[in-house]
Every structure is written in C-alpha cells, then in structure tokens.
C-alpha positions in Angstrom: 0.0 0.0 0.0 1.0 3.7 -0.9 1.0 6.4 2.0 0.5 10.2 1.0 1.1 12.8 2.9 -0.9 16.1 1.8 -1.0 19.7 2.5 -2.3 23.0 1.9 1.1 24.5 1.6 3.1 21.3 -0.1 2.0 20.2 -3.4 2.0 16.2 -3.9 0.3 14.9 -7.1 -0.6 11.3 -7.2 -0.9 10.4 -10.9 -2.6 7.3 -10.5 -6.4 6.9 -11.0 -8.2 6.9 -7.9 -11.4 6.0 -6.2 -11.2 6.9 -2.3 -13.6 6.6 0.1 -13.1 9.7 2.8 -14.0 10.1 6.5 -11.6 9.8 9.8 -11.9 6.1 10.2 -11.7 5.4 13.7 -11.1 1.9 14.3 -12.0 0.9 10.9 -15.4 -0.7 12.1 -18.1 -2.9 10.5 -19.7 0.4 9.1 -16.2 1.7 7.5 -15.6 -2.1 6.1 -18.5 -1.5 3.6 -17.5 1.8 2.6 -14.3 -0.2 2.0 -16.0 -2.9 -0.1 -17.7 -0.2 -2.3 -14.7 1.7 -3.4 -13.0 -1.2 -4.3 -15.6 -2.2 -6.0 -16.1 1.0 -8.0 -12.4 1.3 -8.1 -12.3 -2.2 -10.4 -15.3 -1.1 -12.1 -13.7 1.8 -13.3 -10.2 0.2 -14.0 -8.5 2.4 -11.0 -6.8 2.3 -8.0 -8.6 2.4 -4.3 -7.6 4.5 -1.6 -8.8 5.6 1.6 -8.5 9.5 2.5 -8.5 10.6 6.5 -7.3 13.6 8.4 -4.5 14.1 11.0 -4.5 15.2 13.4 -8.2 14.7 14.7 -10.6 17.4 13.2 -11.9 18.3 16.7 -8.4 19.1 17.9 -7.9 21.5 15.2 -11.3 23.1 15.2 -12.2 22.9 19.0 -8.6 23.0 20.4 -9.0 19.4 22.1 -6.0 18.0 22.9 -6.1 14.6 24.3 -8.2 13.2 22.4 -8.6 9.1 23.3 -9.3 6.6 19.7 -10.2 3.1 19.4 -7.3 3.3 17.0 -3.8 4.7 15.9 -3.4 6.2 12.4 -0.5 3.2 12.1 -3.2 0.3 13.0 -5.8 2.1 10.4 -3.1 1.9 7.7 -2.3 -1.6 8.7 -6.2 -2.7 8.5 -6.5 -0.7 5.4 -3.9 -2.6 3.9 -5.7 -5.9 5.0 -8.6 -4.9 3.5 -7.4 -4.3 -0.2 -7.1 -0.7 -0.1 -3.9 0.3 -2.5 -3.4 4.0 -1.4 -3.5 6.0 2.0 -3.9 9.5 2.1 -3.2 11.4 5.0 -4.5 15.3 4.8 -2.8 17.0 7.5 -6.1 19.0 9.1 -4.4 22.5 10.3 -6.6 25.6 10.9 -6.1 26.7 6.9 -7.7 23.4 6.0 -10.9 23.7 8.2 -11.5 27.0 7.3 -11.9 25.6 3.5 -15.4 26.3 1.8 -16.8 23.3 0.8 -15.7 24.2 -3.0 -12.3 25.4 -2.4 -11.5 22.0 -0.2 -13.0 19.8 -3.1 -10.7 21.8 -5.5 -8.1 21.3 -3.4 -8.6 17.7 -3.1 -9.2 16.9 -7.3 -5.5 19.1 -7.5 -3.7 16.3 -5.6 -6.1 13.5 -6.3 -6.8 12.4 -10.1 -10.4 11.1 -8.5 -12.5 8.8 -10.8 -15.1 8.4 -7.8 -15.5 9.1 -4.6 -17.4 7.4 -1.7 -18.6 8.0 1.9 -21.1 7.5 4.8 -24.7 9.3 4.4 -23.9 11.6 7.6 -20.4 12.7 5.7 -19.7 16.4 6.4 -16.5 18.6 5.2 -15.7 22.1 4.5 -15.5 25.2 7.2 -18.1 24.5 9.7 -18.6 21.2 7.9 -21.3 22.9 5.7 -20.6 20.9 3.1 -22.6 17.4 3.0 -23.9 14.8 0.8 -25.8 17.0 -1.8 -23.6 19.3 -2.4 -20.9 16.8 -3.2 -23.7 15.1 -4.9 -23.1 18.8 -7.0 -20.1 19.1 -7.0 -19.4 15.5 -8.7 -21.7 15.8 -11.0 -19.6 15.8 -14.5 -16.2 15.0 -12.8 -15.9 12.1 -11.2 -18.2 9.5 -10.0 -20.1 9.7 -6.3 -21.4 7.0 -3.6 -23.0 7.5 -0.2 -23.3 4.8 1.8 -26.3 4.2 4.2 -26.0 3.2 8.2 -24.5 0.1 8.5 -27.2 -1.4 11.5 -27.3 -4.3 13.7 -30.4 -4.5 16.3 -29.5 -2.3 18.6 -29.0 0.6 15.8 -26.2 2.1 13.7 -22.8 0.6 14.4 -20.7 3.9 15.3 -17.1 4.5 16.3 -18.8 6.3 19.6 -20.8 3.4 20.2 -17.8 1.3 20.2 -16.0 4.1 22.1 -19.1 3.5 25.0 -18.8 -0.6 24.9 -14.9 -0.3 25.7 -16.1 1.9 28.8 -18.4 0.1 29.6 -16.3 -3.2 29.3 -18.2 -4.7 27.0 -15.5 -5.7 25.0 -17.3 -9.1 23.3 -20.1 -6.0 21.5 -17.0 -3.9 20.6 -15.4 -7.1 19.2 -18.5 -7.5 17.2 -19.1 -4.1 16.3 -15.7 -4.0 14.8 -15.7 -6.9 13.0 -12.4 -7.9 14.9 -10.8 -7.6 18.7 -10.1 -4.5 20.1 -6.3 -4.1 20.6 -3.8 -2.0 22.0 -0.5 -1.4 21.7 2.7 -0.4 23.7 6.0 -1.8 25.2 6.7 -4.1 28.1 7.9 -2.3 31.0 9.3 -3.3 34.5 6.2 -3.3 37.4 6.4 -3.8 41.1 7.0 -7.6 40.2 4.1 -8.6 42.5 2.6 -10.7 40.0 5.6 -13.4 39.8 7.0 -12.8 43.8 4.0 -13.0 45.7 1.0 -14.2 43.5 2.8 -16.3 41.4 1.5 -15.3 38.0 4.0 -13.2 36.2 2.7 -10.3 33.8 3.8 -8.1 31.3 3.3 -5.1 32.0 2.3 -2.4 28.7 3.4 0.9 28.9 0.2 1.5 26.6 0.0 4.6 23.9 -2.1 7.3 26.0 -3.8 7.8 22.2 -6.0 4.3 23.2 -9.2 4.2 25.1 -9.1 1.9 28.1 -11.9 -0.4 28.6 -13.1 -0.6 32.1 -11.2 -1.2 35.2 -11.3 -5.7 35.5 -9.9 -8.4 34.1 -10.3 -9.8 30.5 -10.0 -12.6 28.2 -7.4 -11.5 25.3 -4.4 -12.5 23.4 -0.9 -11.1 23.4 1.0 -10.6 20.4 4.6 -10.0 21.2 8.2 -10.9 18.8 6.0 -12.3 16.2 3.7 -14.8 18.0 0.4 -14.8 19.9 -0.4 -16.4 22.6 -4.1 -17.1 25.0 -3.8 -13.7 28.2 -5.6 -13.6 30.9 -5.0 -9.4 31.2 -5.8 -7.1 34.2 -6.5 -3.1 34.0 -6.4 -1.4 37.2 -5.0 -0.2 40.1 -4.5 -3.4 42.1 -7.1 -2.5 45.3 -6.3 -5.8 47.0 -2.3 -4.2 47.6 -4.0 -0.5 48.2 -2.0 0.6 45.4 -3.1 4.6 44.4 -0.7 4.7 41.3 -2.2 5.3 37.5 -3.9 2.5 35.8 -1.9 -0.5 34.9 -2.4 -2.8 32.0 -0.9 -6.1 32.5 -1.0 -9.5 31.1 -0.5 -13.0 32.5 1.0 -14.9 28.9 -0.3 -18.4 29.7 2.3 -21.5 28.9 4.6 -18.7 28.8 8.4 -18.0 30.1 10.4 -15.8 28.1 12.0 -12.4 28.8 10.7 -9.4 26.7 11.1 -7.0 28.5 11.5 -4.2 26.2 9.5 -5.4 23.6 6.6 -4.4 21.6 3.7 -5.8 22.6 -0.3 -6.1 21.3 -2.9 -6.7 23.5 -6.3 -8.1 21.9 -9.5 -8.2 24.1 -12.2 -11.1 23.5 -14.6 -10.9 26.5 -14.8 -9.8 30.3 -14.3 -12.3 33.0 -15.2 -9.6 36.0 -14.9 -6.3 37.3 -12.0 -5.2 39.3 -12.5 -6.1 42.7 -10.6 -6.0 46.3 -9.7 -9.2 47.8 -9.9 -9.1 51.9 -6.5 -11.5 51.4 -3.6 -12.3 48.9 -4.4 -16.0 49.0 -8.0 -15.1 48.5 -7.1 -12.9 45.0 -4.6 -16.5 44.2 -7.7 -18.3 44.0 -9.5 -15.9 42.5 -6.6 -16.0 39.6 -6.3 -19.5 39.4 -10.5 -19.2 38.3 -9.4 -16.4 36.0 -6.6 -18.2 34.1 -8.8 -21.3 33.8 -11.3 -19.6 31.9 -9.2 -17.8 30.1 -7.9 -21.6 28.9 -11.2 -22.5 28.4 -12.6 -19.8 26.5 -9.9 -20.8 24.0 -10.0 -24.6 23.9 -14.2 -24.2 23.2 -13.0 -21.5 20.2 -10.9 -24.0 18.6 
C-alpha cells in the first residue's frame, strides 16, 4: 500500500487513478468495512486504484482546540487494516486551521489538485468544509460531471447504527465481546513491556507483562479480560488485568498487565499487542492475597477455556 502525505502549503500529485472513500476512520469498524467494499468495487469497475483519504490530526483538535483526544485506533493500526482490506493507497491530509477554514468548493478543489479522482465514496452523515457545511448533496453537485459519487447508508445491527462512539461507550463500559463484534475484529492496544512492582511473579505467582500503553487508546473498564498477546512475532491465549490493584492499596495510575499463559520468556522491552475477547469480572478487592490467588487461578482457567471451546 502507498501512503500520501498532503498539505495546503506542499503540493503532492498522485498520478494514478483513484477511487477513495473519505471520513476519519476510527477503528475501521463494520460500518467503515462496507464503505471499504464499495470503493474497491467501483475502483475495479472503473479500472483504477482504491484509496482511503482521513485527516490528522483529529478534526476536533484542530477546530475545537481538544488536545487529548482518546481513539479506538492509531493512524498506524488504520493503515495496517487498510492494507488488510485491499485498499492500495492511503492519504493522509494533514487537518491544520487553513484546512478547516476551507469552503466546501475550495476544499474539493483542493482535493481533485492532488487526487486524479474517478469516484468518490462515503457515509450518508459525511460532512466537510468550514463549519462542515458541506454534506452529501452538495458533493452530490459538486461530482456531478467529474468524477463518480457513492453515499453509503447506516450500516445497522439490532441495537441501531454501528458507530465508532458506540464502540468508544462498549470499551467503557467493558463490554469488550459487543465492541469485538461491532468491529468486526478484537479490540487491541498497543505499547511496550515495561518493569512493574513484580508482584505478579513474587508474591502471587503469576508473572505479567506489564504495557506501557499509547495514551492515544481508550481503556476499557477497570477488570480483568479474556485476550491475546502478540509479542516478537507470535500470539499467545492472556488472561490481562487493568487497574490499580485495590487488594495491595496501590493509588498509582492504571496498569495494564498480562499474564501470557504457557509462557516463560523475557521481553522486557519489547513491543507488545494486546487483543481483548470478552470480560471475565470487574476489578474487585480481595480481603487476602491467597484469597485474590484463587481468584486468579478461576481467571486463568477460563481464560484456557474460553480458547480450547474456540478452537
């Protein structure tokens, strides 16, 4: 896959045909998937190449002045997915102040300058341009003549329109199996092992790995989780804990850590992926150590469990 960089002040022509579909993207859910599917679609109809166009940094930063703004996803694990998908180019509009004060026109100008666009497709609720006054009709307008246009409807399941804020609520929530679902694959987050208070091998005895997560990444809820751990190459069944560890009266920030089962290898260090399947409980405080060992021993057996009945 080819990554773009564009500007308002650098110019950076892509001479290929394209067909994108356009939007931010977060966590590249069911809903996003079918845009997906359409422009590649259209883009073999139409004998050209498929991209995928999004905005960095996040639009509300630049037009509200929000600065720590939590994702489901990175812009380097929505390339990746992209990539999976079948997408063939990834644009990357850098969103400063000059762009969102674009009219509608002037930022589809801007757009068909860098972009040799055979079509174009996004959600219904799609809006661009200063204020976001542009919308469906007029790039309805605006295509007409030029290049070809698709809006995609709600992508629904039974509880309503599958959303990248809906998703956003499960993961607080800690509802983890509906995000999981939602997305159309586990929600994962990323970071690198890092040195804890070693409680988890010297007094419980179940060693974790402890993920000095990306602060980008929503958290789901404080409580331990089914998941799997991707680290130097491999995956592996993880019985994973966020928290602050109540039983020990610990006050520090939340941890995320990991027990690897069958697993006894140093990575300290490393990078590491952490994939959440489904809640086992919510974080709770033990009135004794050996009364959280049991607990753990329950955890890590369902944990084994949950993947034996998947295979």
């Amino acid at each position: 896959m080819k990554c773009w960089d564009l500007s308002i002040k650098e110019y950076c022509r892509c001479s290929s045909r394209i067909v994108a579909c356009i939007g931010y993207f977060d966590g590249l859910h069911r809903g996003h998937q079918e845009l997906i599917r359409q422009t590649i679609a259209l883009s073999e109809k139409l004998q050209a190449e498929s991209a995928l166009i999004t905005f960095d940094p996040d639009p509300w930063v630049t037009i509200k002045g929000i600065r720590e703004i939590k994702h489901i996803s990175t812009m380097e694990q929505r390339k990746e997915r992209a990539a999976l998908l079948g997408i063939e180019n990834f644009f990357i509009l850098h969103f400063d102040a000059e762009m969102a004060a674009l009219q509608p026109d002037s930022f589809m100008d801007y757009l068909l300058r860098q972009i040799d666009l055979a079509g174009l497709v996004c959600g219904f609720d799609f809006h661009y341009g200063a204020k976001g006054k542009g919308s469906v009709e007029s790039l309805k307008a605006i295509a007409a003549g030029r290049f070809q246009f698709v809006h995609v409807d709600s992508v629904n399941d039974e509880c309503g329109k599958i959303s990248s804020s809906r998703i956003a609520c499960c993961l607080e929530q800690g509802k983890v199996s509906e995000a999981k679902t939602l997305l159309g694959y586990p929600y994962t987050i990323s970071g690198k092992v890092i040195h804890g208070n070693a409680k988890g091998s010297s007094t419980l005895g179940f060693p974790t790995a402890n993920c000095d997560v990306d602060p980008e990444f929503i958290l789901p809820a404080r409580g331990v989780y089914i998941g799997r751990v991707r680290v130097t190459g491999k995956e592996y069944p993880a019985m994973i804990n966020i928290g602050h560890n109540p039983t020990f009266n610990e006050r520090h920030m939340i941890s995320v850590e990991a027990y690897i089962l069958n697993f006894n290898h140093n990575i300290y260090g490393e990078a590491i992926e952490v994939a959440f399947y489904a809640m086992i409980r919510k974080e709770k405080k033990f009135a004794s150590v050996e009364e959280l060992i049991v607990q753990l021993k329950n955890d890590a057996e369902a944990t084994a469990s949950y993947f034996d009945n998947e295979s």
